[in-house]
C-alpha positions, 0 to 999 in steps of 0.5 A: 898314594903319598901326599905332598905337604902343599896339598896337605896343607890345601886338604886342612885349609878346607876343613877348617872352612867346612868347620866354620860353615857347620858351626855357623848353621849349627849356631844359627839353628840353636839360636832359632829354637831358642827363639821359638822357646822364649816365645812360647814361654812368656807364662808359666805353664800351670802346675795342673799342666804338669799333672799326668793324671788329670 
């Protein structure tokens, strides 16, 4: 079933939105666990912390 160019260009303009949206909640997600991690890291962790034989 063949397209016109209008609904095409209607298909991609709603794409591009649905793109925007995900890469928005992805940067929201990526900035929020990075948030976490520097919270958690405000030490150094010891090098004993490290050591999976104590």
């Amino acid at each position: 079933m063949p397209q016109s160019t209008e609904e095409l260009l209607q298909e991609i303009q709603r794409l591009r939105t649905e793109i925007q949206q995900l890469r928005e909640m992805v940067n929201a997600l990526f900035n929020a666990v990075f948030e976490d991690l520097e919270e958690d890291w405000d030490t150094l962790p010891h090098r004993e912390d490290f050591n999976a034989y104590n």
